[in-house]
PyMOL Python script that loads the backbone (N, CA, C, O; Angstrom):
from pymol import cmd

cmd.read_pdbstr("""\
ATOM      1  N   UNK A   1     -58.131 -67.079  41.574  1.00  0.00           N
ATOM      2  CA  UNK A   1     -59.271 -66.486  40.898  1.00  0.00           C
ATOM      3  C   UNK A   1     -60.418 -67.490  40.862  1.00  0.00           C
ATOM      4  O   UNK A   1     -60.234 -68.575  40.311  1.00  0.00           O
ATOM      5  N   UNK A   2     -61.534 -67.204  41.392  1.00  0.00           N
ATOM      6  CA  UNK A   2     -62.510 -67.912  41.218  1.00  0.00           C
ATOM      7  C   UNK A   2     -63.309 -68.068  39.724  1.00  0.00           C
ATOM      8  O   UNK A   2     -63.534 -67.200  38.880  1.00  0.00           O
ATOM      9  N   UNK A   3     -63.661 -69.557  39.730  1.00  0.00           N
ATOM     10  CA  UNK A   3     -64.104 -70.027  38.354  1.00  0.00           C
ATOM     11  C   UNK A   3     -65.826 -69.918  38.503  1.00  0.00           C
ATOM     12  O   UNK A   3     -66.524 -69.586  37.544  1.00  0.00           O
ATOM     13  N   UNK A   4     -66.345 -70.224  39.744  1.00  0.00           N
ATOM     14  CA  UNK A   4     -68.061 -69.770  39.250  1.00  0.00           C
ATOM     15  C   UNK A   4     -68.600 -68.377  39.745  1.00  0.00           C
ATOM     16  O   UNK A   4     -68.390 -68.013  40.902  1.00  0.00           O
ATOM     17  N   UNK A   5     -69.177 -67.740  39.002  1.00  0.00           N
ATOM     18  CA  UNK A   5     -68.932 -66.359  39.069  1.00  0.00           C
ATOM     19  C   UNK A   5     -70.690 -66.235  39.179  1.00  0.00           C
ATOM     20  O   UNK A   5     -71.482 -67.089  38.779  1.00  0.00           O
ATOM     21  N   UNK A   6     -71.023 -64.960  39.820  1.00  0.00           N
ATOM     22  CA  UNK A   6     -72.223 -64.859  39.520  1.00  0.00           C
ATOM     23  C   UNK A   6     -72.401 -63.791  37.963  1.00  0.00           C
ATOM     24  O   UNK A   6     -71.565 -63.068  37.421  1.00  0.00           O
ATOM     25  N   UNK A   7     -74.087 -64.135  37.528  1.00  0.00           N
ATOM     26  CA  UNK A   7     -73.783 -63.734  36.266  1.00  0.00           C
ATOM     27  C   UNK A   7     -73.472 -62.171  36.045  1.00  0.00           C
ATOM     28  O   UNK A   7     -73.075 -61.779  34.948  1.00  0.00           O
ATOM     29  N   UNK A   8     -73.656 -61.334  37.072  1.00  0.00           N
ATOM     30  CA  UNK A   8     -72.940 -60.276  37.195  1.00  0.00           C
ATOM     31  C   UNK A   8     -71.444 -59.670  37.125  1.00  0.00           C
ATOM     32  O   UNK A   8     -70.952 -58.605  36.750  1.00  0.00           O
ATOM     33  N   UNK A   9     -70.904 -61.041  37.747  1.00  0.00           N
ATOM     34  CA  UNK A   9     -69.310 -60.987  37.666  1.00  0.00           C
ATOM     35  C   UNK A   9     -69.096 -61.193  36.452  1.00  0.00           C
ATOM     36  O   UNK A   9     -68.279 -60.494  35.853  1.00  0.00           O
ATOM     37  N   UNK A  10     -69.849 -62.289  35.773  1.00  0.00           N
ATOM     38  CA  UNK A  10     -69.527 -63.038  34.703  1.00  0.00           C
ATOM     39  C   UNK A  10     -69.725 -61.952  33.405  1.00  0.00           C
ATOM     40  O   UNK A  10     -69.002 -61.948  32.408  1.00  0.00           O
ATOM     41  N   UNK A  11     -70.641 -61.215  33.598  1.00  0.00           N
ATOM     42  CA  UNK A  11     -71.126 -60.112  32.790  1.00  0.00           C
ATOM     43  C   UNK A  11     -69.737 -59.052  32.623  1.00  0.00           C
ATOM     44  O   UNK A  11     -69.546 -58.778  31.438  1.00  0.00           O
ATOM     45  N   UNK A  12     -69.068 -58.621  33.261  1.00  0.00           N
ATOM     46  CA  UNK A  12     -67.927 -57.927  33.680  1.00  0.00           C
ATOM     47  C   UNK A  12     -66.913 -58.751  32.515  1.00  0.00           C
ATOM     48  O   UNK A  12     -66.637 -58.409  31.365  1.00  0.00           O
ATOM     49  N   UNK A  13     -66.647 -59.504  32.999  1.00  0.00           N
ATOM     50  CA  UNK A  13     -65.721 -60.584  32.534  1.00  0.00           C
ATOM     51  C   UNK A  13     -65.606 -60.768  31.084  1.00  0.00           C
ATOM     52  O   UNK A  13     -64.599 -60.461  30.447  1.00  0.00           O
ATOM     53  N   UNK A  14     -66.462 -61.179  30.681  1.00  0.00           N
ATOM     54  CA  UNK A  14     -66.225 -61.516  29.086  1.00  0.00           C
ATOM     55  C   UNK A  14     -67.332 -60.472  28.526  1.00  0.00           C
ATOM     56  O   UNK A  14     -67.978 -60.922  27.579  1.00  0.00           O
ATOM     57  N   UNK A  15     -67.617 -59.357  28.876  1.00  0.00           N
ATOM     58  CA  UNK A  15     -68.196 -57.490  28.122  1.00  0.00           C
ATOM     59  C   UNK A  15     -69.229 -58.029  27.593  1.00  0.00           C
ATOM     60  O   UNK A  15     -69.261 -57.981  26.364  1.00  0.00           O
ATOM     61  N   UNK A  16     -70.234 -58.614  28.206  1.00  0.00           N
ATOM     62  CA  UNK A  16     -71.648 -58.957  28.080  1.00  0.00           C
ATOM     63  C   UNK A  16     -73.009 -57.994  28.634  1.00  0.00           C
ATOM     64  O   UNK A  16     -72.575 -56.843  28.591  1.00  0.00           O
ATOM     65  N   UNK A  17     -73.569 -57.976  28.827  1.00  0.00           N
ATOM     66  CA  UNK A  17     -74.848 -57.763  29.508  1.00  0.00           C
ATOM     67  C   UNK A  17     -75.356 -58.508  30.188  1.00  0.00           C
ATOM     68  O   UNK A  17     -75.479 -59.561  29.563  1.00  0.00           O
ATOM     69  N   UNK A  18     -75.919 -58.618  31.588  1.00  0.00           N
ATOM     70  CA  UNK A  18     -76.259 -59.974  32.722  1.00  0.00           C
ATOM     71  C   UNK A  18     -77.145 -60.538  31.975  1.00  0.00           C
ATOM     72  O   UNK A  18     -77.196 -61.735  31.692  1.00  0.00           O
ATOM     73  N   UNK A  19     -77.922 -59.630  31.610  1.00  0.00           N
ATOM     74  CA  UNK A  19     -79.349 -60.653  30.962  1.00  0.00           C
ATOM     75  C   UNK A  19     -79.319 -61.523  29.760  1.00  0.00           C
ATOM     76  O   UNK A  19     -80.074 -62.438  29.432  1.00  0.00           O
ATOM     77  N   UNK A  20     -78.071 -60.932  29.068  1.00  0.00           N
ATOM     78  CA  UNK A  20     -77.275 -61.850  27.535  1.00  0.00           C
ATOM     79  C   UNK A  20     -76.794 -63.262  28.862  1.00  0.00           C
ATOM     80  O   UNK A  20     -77.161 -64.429  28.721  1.00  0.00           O
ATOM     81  N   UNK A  21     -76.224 -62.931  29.656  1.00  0.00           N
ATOM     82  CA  UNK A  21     -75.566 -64.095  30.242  1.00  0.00           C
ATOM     83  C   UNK A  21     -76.170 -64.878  30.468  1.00  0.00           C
ATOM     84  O   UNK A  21     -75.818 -66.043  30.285  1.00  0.00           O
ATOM     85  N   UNK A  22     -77.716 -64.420  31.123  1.00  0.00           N
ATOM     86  CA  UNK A  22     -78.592 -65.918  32.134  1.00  0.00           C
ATOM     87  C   UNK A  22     -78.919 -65.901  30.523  1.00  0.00           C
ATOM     88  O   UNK A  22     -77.962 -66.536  30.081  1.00  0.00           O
ATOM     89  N   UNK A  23     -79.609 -65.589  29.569  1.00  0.00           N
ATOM     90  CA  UNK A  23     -79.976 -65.690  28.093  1.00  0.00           C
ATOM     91  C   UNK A  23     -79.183 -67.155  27.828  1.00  0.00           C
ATOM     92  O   UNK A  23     -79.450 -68.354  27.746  1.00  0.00           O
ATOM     93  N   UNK A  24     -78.274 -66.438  27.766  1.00  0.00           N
ATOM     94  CA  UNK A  24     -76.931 -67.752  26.999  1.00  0.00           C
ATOM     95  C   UNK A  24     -77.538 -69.205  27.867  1.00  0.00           C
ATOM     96  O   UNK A  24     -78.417 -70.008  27.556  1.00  0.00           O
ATOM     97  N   UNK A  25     -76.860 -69.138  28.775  1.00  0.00           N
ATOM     98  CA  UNK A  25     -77.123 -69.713  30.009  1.00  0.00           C
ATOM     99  C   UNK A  25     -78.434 -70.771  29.751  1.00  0.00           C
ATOM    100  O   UNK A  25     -78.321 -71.972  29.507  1.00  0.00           O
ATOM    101  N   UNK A  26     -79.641 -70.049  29.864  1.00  0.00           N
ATOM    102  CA  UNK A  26     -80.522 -70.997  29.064  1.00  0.00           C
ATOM    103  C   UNK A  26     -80.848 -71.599  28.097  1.00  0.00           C
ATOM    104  O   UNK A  26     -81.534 -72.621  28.065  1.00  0.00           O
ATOM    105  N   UNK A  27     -80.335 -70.959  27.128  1.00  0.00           N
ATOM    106  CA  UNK A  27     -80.550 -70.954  25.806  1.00  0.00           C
ATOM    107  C   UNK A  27     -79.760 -72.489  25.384  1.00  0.00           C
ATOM    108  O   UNK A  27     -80.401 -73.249  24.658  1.00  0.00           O
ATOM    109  N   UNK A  28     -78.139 -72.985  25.934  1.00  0.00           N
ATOM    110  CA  UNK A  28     -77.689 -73.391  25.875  1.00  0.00           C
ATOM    111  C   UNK A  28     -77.440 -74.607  26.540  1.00  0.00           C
ATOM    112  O   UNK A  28     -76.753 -75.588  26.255  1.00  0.00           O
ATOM    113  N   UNK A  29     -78.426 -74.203  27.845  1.00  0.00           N
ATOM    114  CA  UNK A  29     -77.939 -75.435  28.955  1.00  0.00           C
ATOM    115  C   UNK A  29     -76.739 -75.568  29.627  1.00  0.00           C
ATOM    116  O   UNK A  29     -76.259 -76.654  29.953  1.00  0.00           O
ATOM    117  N   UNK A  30     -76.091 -74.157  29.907  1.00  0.00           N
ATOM    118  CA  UNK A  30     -74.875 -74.051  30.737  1.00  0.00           C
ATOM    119  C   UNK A  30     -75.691 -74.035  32.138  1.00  0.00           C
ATOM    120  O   UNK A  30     -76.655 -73.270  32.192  1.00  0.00           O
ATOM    121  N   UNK A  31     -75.376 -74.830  33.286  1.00  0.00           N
ATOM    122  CA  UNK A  31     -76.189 -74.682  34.578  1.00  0.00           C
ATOM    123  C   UNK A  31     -75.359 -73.734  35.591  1.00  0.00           C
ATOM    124  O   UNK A  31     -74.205 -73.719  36.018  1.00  0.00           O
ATOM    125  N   UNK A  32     -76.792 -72.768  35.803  1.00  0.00           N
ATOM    126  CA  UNK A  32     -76.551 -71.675  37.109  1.00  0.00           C
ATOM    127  C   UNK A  32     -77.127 -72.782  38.249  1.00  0.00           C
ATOM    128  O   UNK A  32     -78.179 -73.415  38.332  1.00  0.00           O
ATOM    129  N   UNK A  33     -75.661 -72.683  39.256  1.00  0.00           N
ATOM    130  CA  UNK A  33     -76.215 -73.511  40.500  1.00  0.00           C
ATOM    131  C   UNK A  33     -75.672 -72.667  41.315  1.00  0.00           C
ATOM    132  O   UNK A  33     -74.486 -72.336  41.309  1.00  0.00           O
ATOM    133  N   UNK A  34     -76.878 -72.122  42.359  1.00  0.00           N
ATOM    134  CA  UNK A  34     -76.991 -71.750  43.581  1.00  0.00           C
ATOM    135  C   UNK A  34     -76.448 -70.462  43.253  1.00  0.00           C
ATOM    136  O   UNK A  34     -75.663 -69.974  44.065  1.00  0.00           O
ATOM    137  N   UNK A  35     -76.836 -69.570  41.789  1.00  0.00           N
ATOM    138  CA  UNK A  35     -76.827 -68.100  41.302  1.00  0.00           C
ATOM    139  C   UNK A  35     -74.958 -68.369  41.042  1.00  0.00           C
ATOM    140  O   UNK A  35     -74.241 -67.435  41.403  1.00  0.00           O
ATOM    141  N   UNK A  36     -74.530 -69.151  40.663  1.00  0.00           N
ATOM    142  CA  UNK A  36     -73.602 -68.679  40.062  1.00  0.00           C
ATOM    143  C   UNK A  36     -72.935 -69.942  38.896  1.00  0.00           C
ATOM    144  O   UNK A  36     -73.210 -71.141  38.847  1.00  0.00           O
ATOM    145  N   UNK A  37     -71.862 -69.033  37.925  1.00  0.00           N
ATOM    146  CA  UNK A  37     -72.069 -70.169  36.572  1.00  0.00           C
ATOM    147  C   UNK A  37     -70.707 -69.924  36.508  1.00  0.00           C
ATOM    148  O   UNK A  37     -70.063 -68.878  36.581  1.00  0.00           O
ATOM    149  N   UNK A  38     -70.314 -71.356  36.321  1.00  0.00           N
ATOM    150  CA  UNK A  38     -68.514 -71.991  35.944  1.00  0.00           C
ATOM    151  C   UNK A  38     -68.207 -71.177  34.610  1.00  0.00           C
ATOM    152  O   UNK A  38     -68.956 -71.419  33.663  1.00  0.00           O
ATOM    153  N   UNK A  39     -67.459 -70.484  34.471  1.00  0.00           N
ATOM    154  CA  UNK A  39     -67.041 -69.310  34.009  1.00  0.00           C
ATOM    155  C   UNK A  39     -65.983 -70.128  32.522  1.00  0.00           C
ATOM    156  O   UNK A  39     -65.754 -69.710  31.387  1.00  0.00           O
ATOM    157  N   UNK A  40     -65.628 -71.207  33.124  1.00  0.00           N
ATOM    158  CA  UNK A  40     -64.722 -71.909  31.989  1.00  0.00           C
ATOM    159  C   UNK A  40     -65.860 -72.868  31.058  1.00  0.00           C
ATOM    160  O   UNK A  40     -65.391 -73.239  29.982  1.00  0.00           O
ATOM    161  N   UNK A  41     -66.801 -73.158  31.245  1.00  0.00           N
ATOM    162  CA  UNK A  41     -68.171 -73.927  30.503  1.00  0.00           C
ATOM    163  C   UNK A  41     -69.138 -72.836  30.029  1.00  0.00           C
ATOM    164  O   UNK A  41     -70.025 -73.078  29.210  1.00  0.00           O
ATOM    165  N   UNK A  42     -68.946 -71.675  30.550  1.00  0.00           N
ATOM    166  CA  UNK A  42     -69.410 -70.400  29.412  1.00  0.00           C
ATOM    167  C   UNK A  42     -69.212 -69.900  28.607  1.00  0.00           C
ATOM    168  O   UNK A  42     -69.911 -69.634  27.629  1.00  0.00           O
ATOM    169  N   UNK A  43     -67.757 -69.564  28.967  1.00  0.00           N
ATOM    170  CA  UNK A  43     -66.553 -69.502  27.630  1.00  0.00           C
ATOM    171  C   UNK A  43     -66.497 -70.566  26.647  1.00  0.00           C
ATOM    172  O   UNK A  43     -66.232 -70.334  25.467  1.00  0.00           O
ATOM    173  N   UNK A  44     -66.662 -71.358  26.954  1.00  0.00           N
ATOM    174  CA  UNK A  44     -66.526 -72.762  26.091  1.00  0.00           C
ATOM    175  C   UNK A  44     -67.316 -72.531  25.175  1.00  0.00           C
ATOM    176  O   UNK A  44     -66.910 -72.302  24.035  1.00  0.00           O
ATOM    177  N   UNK A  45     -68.671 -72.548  25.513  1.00  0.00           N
ATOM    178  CA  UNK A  45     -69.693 -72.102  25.277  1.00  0.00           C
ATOM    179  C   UNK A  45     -69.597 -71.227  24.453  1.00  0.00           C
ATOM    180  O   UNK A  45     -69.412 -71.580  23.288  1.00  0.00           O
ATOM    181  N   UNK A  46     -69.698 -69.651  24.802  1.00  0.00           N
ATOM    182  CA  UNK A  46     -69.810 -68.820  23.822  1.00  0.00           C
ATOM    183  C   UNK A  46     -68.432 -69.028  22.701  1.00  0.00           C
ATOM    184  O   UNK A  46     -68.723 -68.515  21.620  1.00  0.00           O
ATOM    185  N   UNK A  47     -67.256 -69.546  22.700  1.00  0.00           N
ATOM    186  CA  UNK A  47     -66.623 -70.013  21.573  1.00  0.00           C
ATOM    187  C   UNK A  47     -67.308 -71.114  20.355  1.00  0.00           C
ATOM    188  O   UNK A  47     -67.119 -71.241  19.146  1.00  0.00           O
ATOM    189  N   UNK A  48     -68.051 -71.706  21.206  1.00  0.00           N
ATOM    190  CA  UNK A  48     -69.081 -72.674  20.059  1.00  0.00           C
ATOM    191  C   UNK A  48     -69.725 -72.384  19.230  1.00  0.00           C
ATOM    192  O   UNK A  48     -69.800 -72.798  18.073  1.00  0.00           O
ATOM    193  N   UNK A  49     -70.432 -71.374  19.951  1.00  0.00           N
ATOM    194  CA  UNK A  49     -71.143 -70.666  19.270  1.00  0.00           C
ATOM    195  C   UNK A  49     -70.818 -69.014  17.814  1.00  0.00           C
ATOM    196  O   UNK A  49     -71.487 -68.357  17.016  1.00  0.00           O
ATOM    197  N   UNK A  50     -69.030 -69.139  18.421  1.00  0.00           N
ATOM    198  CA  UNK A  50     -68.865 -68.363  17.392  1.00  0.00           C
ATOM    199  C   UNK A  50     -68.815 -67.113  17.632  1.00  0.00           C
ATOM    200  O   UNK A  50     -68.432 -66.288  16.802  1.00  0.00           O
ATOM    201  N   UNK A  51     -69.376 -66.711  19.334  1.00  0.00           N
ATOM    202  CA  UNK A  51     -69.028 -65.598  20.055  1.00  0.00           C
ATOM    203  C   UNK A  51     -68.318 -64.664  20.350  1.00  0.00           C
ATOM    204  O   UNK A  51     -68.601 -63.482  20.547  1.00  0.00           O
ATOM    205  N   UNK A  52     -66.722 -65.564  20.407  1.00  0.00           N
ATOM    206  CA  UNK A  52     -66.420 -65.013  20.633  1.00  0.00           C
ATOM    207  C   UNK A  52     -64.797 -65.297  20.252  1.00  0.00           C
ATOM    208  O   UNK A  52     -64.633 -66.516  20.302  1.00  0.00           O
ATOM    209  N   UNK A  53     -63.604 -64.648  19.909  1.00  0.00           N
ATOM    210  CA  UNK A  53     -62.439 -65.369  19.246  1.00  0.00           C
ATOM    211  C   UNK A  53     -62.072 -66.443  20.049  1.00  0.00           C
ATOM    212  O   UNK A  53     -62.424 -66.355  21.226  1.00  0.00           O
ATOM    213  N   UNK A  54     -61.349 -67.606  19.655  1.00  0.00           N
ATOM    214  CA  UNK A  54     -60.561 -68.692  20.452  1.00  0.00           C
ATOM    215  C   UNK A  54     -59.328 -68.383  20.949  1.00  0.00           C
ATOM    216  O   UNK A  54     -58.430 -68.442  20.109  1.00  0.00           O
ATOM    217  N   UNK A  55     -58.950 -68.017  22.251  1.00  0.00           N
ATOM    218  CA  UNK A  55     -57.356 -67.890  22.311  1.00  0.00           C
ATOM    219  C   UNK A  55     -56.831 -69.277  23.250  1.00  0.00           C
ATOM    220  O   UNK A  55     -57.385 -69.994  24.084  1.00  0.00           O
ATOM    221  N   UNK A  56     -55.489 -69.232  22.646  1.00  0.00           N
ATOM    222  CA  UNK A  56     -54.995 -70.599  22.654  1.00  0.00           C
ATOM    223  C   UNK A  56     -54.094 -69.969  23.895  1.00  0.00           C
ATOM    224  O   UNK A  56     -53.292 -70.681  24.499  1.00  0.00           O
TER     225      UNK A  56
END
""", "prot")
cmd.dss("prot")
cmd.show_as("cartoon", "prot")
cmd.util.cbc("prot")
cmd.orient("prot")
């Protein structure tokens, strides 16, 4: 399974909206390189923030 996803995939993935994603994305300083974003440093991410539950 691939880990950098474009934010479309990524949108799919954790039941977002694309434009919440590049949002996050900036908002946060998670880096989109070459249109697509490491999917495990987003998650991370939106857990920091409280986003979303932690599963262990």
């Amino acid at each position: 399974m691939a880990n950098h996803l474009t934010p479309e995939e990524l949108s799919k993935e954790v039941g977002i909206e694309r434009e919440e994603v590049i949002r996050i994305c900036l908002e946060e300083h998670v880096p989109i390189y070459h249109g697509k974003i490491d999917k495990t440093l987003f998650q991370a991410q939106l857990v920091a923030l409280g986003a979303t539950p932690h599963t262990h």
